[in-house]
C-alpha positions as CSV (number, residue, x, y, z in Angstrom):
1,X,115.0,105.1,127.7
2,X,113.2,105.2,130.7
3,X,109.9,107.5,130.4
4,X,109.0,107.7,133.8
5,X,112.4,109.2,135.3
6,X,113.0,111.2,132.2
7,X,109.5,112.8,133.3
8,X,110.7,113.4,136.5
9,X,114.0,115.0,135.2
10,X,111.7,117.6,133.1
11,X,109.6,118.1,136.3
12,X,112.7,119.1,138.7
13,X,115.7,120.5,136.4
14,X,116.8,123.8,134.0
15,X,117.8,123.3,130.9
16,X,119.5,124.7,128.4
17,X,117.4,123.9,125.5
18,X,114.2,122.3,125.6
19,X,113.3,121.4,122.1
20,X,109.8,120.8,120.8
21,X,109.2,117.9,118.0
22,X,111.1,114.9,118.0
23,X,111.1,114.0,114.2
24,X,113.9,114.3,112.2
25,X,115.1,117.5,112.8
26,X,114.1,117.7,116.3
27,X,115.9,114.4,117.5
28,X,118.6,115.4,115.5
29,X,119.0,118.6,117.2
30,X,118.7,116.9,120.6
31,X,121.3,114.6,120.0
32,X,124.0,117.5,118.9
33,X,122.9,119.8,121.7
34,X,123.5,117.0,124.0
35,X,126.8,116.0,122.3
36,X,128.0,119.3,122.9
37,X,127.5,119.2,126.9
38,X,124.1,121.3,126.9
39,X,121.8,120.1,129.5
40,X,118.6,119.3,127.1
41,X,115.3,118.3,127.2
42,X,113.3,116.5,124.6
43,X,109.1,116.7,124.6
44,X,106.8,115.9,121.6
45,X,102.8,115.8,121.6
46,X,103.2,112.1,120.5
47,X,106.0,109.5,119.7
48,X,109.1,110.2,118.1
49,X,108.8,110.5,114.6
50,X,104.8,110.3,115.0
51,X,104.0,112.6,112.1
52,X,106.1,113.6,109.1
53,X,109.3,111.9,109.8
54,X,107.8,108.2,109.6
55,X,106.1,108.8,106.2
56,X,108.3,109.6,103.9
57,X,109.7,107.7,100.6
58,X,111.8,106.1,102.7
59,X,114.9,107.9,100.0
60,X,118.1,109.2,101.4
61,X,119.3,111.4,98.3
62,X,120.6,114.9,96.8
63,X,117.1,115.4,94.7
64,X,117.3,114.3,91.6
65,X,114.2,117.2,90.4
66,X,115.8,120.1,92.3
67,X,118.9,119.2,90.4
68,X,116.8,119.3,87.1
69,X,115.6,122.6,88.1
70,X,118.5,124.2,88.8
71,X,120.3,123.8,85.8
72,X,116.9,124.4,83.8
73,X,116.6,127.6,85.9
74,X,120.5,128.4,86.7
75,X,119.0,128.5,90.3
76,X,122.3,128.3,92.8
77,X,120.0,127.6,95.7
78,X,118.5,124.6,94.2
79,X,122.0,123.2,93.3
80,X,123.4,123.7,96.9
81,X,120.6,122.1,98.3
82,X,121.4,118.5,95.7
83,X,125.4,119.3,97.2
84,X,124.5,119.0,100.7
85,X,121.9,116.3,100.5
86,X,124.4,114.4,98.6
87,X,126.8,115.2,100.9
88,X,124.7,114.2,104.0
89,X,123.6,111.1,102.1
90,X,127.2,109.1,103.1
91,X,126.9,110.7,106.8
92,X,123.0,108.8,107.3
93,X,124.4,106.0,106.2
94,X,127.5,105.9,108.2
95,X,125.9,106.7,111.2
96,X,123.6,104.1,111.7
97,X,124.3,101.4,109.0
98,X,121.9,98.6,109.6
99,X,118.9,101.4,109.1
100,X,120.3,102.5,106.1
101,X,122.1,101.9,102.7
102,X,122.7,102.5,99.1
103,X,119.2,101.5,96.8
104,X,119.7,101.4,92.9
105,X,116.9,102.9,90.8
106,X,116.0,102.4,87.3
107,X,114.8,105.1,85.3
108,X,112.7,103.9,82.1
109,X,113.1,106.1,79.1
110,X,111.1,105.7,76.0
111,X,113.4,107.0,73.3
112,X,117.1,107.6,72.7
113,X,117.0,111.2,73.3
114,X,115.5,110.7,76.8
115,X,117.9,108.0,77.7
116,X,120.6,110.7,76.8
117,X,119.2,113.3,78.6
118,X,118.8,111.3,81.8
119,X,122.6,109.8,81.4
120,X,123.7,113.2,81.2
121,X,121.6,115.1,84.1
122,X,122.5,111.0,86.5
123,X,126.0,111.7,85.4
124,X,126.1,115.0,86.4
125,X,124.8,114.1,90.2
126,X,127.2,111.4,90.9
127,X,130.0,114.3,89.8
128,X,128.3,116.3,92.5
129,X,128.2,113.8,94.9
130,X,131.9,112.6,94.1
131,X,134.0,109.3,95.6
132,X,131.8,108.3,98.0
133,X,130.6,104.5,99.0
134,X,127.8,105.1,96.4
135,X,128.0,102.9,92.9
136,X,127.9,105.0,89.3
137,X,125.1,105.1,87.2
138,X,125.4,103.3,84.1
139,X,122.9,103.5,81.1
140,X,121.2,100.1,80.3
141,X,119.8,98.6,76.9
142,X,116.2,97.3,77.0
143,X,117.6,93.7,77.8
144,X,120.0,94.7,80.7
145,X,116.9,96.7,82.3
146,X,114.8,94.1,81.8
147,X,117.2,91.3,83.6
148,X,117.3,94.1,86.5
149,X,113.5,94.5,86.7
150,X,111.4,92.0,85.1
151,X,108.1,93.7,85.9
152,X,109.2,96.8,83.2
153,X,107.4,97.5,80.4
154,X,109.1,96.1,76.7
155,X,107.6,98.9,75.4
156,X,110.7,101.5,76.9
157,X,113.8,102.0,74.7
158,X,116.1,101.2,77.6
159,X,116.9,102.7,81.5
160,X,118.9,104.5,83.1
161,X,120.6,103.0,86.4
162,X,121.7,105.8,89.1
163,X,121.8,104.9,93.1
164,X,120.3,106.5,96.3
165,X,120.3,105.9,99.7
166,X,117.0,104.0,101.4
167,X,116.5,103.5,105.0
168,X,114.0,103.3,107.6
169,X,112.7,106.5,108.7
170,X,110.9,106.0,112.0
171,X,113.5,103.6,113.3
172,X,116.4,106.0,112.6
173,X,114.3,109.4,114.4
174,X,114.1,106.9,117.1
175,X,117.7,106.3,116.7
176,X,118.3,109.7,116.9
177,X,116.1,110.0,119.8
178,X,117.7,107.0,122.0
179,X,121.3,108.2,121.0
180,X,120.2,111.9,122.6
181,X,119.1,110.1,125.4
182,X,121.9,108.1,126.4
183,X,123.9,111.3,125.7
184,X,121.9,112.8,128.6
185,X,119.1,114.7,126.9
186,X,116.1,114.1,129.1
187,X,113.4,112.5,126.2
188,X,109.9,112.2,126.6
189,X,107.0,110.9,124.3
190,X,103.2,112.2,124.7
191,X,103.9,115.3,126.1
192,X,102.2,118.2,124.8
193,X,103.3,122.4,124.9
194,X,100.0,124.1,125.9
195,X,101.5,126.9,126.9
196,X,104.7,129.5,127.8
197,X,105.3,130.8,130.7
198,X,108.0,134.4,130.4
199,X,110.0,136.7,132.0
200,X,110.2,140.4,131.2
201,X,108.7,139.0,127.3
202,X,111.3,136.0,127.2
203,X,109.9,132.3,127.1
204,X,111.6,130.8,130.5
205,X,109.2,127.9,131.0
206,X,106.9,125.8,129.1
207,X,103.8,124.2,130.1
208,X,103.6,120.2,129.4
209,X,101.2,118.2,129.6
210,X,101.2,114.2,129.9
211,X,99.1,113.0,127.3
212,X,99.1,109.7,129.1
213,X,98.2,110.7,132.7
214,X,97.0,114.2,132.4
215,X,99.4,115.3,134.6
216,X,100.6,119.2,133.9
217,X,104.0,120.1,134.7
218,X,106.3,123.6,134.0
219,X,109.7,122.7,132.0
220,X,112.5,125.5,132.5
221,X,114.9,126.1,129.6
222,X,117.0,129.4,128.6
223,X,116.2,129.0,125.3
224,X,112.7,127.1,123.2
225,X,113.8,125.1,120.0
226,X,110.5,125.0,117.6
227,X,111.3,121.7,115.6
228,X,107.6,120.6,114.9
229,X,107.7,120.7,111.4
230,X,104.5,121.2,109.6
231,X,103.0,122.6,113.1
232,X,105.4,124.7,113.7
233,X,103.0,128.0,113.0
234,X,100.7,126.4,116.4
235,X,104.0,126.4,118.8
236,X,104.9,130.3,117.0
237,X,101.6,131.3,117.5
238,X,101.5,130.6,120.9
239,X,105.0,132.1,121.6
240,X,104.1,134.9,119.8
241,X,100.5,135.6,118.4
242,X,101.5,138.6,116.6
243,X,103.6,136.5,114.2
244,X,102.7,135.8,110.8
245,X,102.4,132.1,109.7
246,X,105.2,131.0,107.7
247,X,104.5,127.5,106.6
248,X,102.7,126.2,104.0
249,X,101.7,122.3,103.9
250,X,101.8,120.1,101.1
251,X,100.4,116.4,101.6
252,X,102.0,113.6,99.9
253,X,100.7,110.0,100.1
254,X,102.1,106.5,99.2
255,X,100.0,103.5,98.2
256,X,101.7,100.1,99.1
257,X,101.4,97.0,96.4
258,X,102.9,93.3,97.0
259,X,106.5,92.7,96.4
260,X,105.6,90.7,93.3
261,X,104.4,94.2,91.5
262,X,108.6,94.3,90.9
263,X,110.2,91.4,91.6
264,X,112.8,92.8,92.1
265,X,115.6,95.1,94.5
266,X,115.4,97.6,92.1
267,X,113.6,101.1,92.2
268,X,112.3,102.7,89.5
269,X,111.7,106.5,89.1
270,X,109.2,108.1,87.0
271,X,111.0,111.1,86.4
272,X,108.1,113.2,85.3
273,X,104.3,112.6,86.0
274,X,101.8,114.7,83.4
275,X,101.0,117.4,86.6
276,X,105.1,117.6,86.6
277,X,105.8,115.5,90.0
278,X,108.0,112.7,90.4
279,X,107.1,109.2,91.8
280,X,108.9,106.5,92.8
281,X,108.2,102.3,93.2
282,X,110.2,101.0,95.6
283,X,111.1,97.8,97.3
284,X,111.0,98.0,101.1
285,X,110.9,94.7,102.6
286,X,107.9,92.5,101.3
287,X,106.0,95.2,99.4
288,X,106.5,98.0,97.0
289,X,105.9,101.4,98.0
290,X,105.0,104.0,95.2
291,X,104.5,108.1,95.5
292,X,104.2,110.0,96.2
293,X,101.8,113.0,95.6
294,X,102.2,117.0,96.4
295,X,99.0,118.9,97.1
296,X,98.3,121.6,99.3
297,X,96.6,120.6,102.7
298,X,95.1,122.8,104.8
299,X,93.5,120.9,108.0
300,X,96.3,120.2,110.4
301,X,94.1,118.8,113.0
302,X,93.8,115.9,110.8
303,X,96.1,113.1,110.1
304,X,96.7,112.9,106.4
305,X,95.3,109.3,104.6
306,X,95.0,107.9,101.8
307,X,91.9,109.2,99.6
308,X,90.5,107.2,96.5
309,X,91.4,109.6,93.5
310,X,95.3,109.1,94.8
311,X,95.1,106.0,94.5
312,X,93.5,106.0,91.2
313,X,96.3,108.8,90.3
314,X,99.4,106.6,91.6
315,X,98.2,103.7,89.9
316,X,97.5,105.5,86.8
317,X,101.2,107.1,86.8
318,X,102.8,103.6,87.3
319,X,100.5,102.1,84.8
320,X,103.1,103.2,81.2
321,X,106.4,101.9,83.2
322,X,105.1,98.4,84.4
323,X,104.3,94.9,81.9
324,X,101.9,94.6,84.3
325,X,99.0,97.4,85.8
326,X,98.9,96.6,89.4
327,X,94.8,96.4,90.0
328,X,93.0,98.2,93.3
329,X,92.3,95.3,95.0
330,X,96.2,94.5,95.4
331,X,96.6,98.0,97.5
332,X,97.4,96.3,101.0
333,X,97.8,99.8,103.0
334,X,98.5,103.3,102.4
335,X,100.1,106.2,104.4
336,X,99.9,110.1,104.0
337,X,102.3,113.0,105.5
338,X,102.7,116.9,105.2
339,X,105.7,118.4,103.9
340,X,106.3,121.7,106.3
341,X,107.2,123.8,103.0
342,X,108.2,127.3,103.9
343,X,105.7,130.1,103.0
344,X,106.5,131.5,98.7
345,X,105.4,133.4,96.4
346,X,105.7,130.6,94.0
347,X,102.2,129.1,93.0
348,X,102.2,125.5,93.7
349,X,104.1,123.0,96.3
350,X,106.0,120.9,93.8
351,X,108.1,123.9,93.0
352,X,109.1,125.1,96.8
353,X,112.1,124.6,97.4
354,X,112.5,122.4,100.4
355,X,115.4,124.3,102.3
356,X,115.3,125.1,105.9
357,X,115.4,128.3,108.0
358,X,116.7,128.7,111.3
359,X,114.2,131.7,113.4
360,X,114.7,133.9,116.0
361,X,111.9,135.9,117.5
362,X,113.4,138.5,119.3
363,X,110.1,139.5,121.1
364,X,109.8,135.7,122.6
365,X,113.0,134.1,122.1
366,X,111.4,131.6,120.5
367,X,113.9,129.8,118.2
368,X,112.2,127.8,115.1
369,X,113.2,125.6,112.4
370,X,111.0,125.7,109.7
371,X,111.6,123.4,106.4
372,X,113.9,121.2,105.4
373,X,114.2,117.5,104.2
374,X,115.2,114.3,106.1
375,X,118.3,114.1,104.2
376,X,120.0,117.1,105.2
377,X,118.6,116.9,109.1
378,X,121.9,116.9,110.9
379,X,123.0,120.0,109.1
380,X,119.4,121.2,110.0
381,X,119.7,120.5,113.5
382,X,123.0,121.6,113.4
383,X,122.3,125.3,111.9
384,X,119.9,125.8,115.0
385,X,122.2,124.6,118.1
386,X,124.6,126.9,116.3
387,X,122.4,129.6,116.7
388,X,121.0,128.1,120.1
389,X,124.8,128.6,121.3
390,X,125.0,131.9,120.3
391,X,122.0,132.7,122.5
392,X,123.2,131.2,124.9
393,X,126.3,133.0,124.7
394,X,128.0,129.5,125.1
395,X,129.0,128.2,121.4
396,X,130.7,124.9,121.6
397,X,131.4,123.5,118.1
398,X,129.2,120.3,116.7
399,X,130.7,116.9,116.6
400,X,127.8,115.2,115.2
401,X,129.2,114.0,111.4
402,X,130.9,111.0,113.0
403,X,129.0,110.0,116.1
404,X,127.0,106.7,115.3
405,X,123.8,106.0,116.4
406,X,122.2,103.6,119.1
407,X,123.0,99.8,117.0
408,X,125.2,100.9,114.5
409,X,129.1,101.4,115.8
410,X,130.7,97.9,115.0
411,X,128.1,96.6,112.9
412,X,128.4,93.5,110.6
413,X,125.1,91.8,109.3
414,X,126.7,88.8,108.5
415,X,126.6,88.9,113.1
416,X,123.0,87.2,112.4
417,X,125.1,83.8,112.2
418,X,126.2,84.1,115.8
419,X,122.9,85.5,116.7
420,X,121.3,81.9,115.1
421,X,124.1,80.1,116.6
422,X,123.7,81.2,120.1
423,X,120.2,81.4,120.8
424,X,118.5,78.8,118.0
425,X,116.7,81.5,116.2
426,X,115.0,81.1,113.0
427,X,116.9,82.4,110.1
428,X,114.9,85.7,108.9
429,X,114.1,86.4,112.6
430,X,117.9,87.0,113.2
431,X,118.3,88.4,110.2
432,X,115.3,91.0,111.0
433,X,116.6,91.6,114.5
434,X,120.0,92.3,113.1
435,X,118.6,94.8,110.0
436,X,116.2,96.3,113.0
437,X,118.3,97.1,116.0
438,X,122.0,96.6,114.8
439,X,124.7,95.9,117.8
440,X,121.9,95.5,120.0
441,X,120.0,92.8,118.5
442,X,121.7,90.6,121.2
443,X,120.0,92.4,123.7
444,X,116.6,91.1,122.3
445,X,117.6,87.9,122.0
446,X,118.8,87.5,125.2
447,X,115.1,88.1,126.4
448,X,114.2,84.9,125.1
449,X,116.7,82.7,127.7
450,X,114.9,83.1,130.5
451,X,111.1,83.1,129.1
452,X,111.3,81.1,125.8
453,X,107.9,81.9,124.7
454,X,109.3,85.2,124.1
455,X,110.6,83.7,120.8
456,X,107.9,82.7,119.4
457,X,107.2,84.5,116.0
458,X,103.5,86.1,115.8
459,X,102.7,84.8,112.6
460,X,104.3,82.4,109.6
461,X,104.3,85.3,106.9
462,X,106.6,87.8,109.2
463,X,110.1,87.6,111.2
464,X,108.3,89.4,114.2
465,X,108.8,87.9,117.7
466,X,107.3,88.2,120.8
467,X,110.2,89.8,122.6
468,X,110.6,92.6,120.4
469,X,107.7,93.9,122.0
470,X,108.9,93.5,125.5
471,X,112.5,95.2,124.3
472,X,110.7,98.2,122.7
473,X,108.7,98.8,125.5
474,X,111.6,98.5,128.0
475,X,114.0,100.1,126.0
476,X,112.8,102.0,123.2
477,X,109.3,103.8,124.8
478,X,106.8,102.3,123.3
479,X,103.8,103.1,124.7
480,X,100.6,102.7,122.7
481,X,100.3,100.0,120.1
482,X,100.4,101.7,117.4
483,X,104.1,102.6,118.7
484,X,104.9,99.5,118.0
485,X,103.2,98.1,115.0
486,X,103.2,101.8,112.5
487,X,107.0,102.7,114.4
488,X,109.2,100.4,115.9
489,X,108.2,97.7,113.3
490,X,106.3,99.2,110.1
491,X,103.5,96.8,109.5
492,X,100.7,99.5,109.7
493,X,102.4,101.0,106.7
494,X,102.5,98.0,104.9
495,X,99.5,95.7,105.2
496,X,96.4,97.0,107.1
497,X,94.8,93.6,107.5
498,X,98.0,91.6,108.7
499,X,98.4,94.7,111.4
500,X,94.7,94.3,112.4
501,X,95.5,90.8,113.1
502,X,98.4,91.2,115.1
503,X,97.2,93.8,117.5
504,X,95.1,91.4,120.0
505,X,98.5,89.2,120.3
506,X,100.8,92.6,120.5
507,X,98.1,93.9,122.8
508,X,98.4,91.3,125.2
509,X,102.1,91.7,125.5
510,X,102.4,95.6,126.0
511,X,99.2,95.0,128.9
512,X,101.3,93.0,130.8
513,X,104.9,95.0,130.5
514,X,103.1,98.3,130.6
515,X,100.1,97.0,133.7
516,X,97.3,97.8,131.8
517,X,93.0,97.1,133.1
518,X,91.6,94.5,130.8
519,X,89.7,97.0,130.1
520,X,91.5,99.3,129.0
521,X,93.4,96.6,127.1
522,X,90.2,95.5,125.6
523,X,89.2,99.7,124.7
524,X,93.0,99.9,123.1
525,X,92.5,97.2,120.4
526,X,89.4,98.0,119.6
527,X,90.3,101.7,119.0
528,X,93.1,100.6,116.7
529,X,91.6,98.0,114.6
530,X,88.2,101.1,114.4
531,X,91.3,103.6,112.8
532,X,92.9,100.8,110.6
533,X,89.2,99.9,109.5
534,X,88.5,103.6,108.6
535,X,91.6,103.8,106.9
536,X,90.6,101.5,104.6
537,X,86.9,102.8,104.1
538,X,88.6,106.8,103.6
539,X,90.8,105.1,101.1
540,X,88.0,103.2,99.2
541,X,89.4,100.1,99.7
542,X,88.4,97.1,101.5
543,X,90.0,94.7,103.8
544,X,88.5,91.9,105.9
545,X,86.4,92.9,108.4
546,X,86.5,89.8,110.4
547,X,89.6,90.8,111.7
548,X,88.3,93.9,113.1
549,X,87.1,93.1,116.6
550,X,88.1,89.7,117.0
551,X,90.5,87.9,119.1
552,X,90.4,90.3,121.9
């Protein structure tokens, strides 16, 4: 993906469909639109899967609570929504296999009854989902659970073993992103919608701005795809003031604990929390992630963190299922995102429903899509070019269920072998670029030939190398460093020091690819380690402050 000429293609040409966001749903729908021979453009304020779509649970799955729900409240909407989601759980994984693949879970239950009552609703969503790649559920006596997850409690009665999917959100919305691109979509990070420009009413142009340079250009589409999920009311709004706001936000954050809080590959639910939420503790690489938590939020101009009662609350709820209470001081990081539930009458977030609607505002034209899950964001994205082609009076049918995404067609992880073979790579570096970038982990690699110090990993403890940097800023966009080190790899996530650390080194790097002023190089670190350091301080936690400006 090259930023600059992809700029210039938004400056000079019409599109079809210029869609706004480029999460989940938004990349998704860029890719499909493109697919289908649309001419399309792809803008969003910040980087591709900035917000919502890199903050997730990291779970591809059906929803094992809205199943619950449904058959507690004979709701057919709920149940369609677990059909599709299990559905689109094989197509997520098919598409891009080395970002994504089936994660067994273990629920604990404290009594026979429960166990029975779990075996029966687990039972009941793998019939849903059918013959599919995905292992059966099985329910486990107290010593079969325990040789599965050492870390449980002895005080449950036994578990129940069900599977999901897991992958890695912000790599696969950039996936999505670079698939669209070498599809044709013209894709650009850091650029902002400030405002319409119309035609007899009707949105014919919108006005971006570079949130890099400053530089203000008009983009010409027939149609305007709203895909900025939790925001979407602020792009409606300005289509449209007369519209009434239809989302409502719910925040949900994670807390992130060493591997060792586990020990082991397997998941474990909590299926119900005493406020009626579910949380998970997952493995997802060295650490365990556990959430997450559903409250309303109201500021939008603020980026969601981690506060100190939710991380009192998640480590309470953990607390019955584990041998072990994981203590404060082992928190290494947290993260927060918003949920863009659609506007209900129902009281309280944790019982929306998280469907998704496709808009059309006929005084505009704006088209939005509001909702929605990550799971089901091809049928999403699918749903609006649909209704994008029908505007357009130019339907062409979808092809998007088999295409695979940038890295996975051909993959086989066991290629890390020739990868080590070939270019004398540490063992978990190949592995890592392999898991990371799939068919094109060669590609990376090959950067190391010719400048050898390019292979050099940036510390003991993690399979980063120096060339990743170089090939995610070639290749994949990257533009600020947080582009690399919260997205493209997903260290700010996990451990706030070890990513504090890294930056000068990571700095350095992206200063020389990217032509940066020292001292602007200089400003750039310090900004980042300043927002990792209040992270930390927001979060009540605490994390060495000798990192924090040093090694510039």
């Amino acid at each position: 993906m090259n930023r600059r000429k992809n700029w210039e293609r938004l400056r000079q040409e019409t599109f079809d469909i210029c869609i706004i966001g480029a999460g989940a749903s938004g990349a998704g729908a860029a890719l499909d639109a493109a697919l289908r021979g649309y001419r399309v453009a792809l803008i969003d304020r910040g980087d591709f899967a900035g917000e919502t779509s890199s903050r997730s649970t990291k779970l591809i799955h059906g929803g094992v609570r809205y199943l619950e729900q449904a058959i507690k409240k004979l709701d057919l909407a709920q149940l369609r929504q677990v059909r599709h989601g299990l559905a689109e759980r094989r197509t997520v994984i098919r598409n891009a296999p080395h970002l994504a693949h089936p994660l067994a879970i273990l629920t604990p239950v404290f009594s026979w009854f429960e166990g029975m009552y779990m075996t029966i609703g687990l039972s009941l969503y793998d019939f849903i989902a059918g013959h599919d790649a995905f292992p059966k559920g099985r329910w486990l006596n107290q010593g079969q659970a325990l040789e599965k997850s050492p870390m449980l409690t002895r005080q449950m009665h036994s578990a129940v073993l069900y599977y999901d999917g897991q992958f890695d959100d912000a790599r696969y919305a950039l996936a999505l992103a670079h698939s669209a691109d070498e599809a044709s979509a013209a894709v650009v990070n850091y650029a902002a919608v400030t405002d319409f420009g119309r035609e007899k009413g009707q949105l014919n142009r919108a006005v971006v701005q570079d949130q890099l340079t400053g530089d203000t250009i008009n983009v010409r589409a027939t149609v305007f795809l709203n895909c900025t999920g939790p925001y979407a009311d602020g792009i409606r709004l300005l289509a449209n003031p007369a519209l009434d706001p239809r989302i409502r936000p719910s925040k949900g954050v994670h807390i992130v604990l060493p591997r060792e809080t586990l020990q082991s590959d397997y998941a474990i639910l909590i299926p119900k929390t005493e406020d009626g939420r579910v949380v998970f503790a997952i493995p997802f690489g060295d650490n365990v992630f556990v959430g997450t938590t559903d409250n309303d939020y109201s500021d939008l101009a603020l980026e969601p963190v981690l506060e100190p009662d939710e991380v009192d609350y998640l480590l309470e709820t953990v607390k019955p299922y584990l041998a072990k209470m994981p203590l404060r001081t082992e928190v290494q990081a947290g993260f927060g995102g918003i949920r863009p539930l659609i506007v209900s009458s129902r009281a309280d977030t944790k019982t929306l429903l998280r469907d998704h609607e496709v808009e059309h505002d006929s005084e505009s034209g704006l088209l939005s899509l509001l909702g929605g899950k990550w799971t089901t964001y091809r049928l999403m994205a699918q749903d609006a070019i649909d209704r994008a082609g029908e505007l357009l009076k130019k339907t062409i049918p979808g092809r998007t269920e088999t295409h695979y995404l940038i890295g996975g067609e051909g993959y086989r992880f066991e290629d890390w072998q020739k990868l080590q073979t070939q270019y004398d790579l540490p063992t978990d570096v190949c592995q890592h670029l392999m898991r990371t970038y799939g068919n094109r982990a060669e590609r990376v690699a090959q950067l190391t030939k010719n400048q050898p110090i390019l292979a050099e990993k940036f510390t003991d403890s993690q399979p980063f190398i120096k060339a990743e940097v170089v090939y995610q800023v070639r290749e994949e966009m990257a533009v600020t460093l947080r582009d690399v080190l919260a997205r493209r790899w997903r260290l700010e996530l996990s451990n706030w020091q070890l990513t504090a650390q890294l930056t000068p080194q990571v700095a350095s790097l992206m200063a020389t690819e990217l032509k940066w002023e020292e001292a602007y190089r200089v400003e750039q670190i310090q900004a980042y380690q300043n927002l990792l350091e209040s992270f930390t301080k927001q979060a009540g936690l605490t994390i060495s402050q000798s990192v924090v400006g040093a090694n510039q």
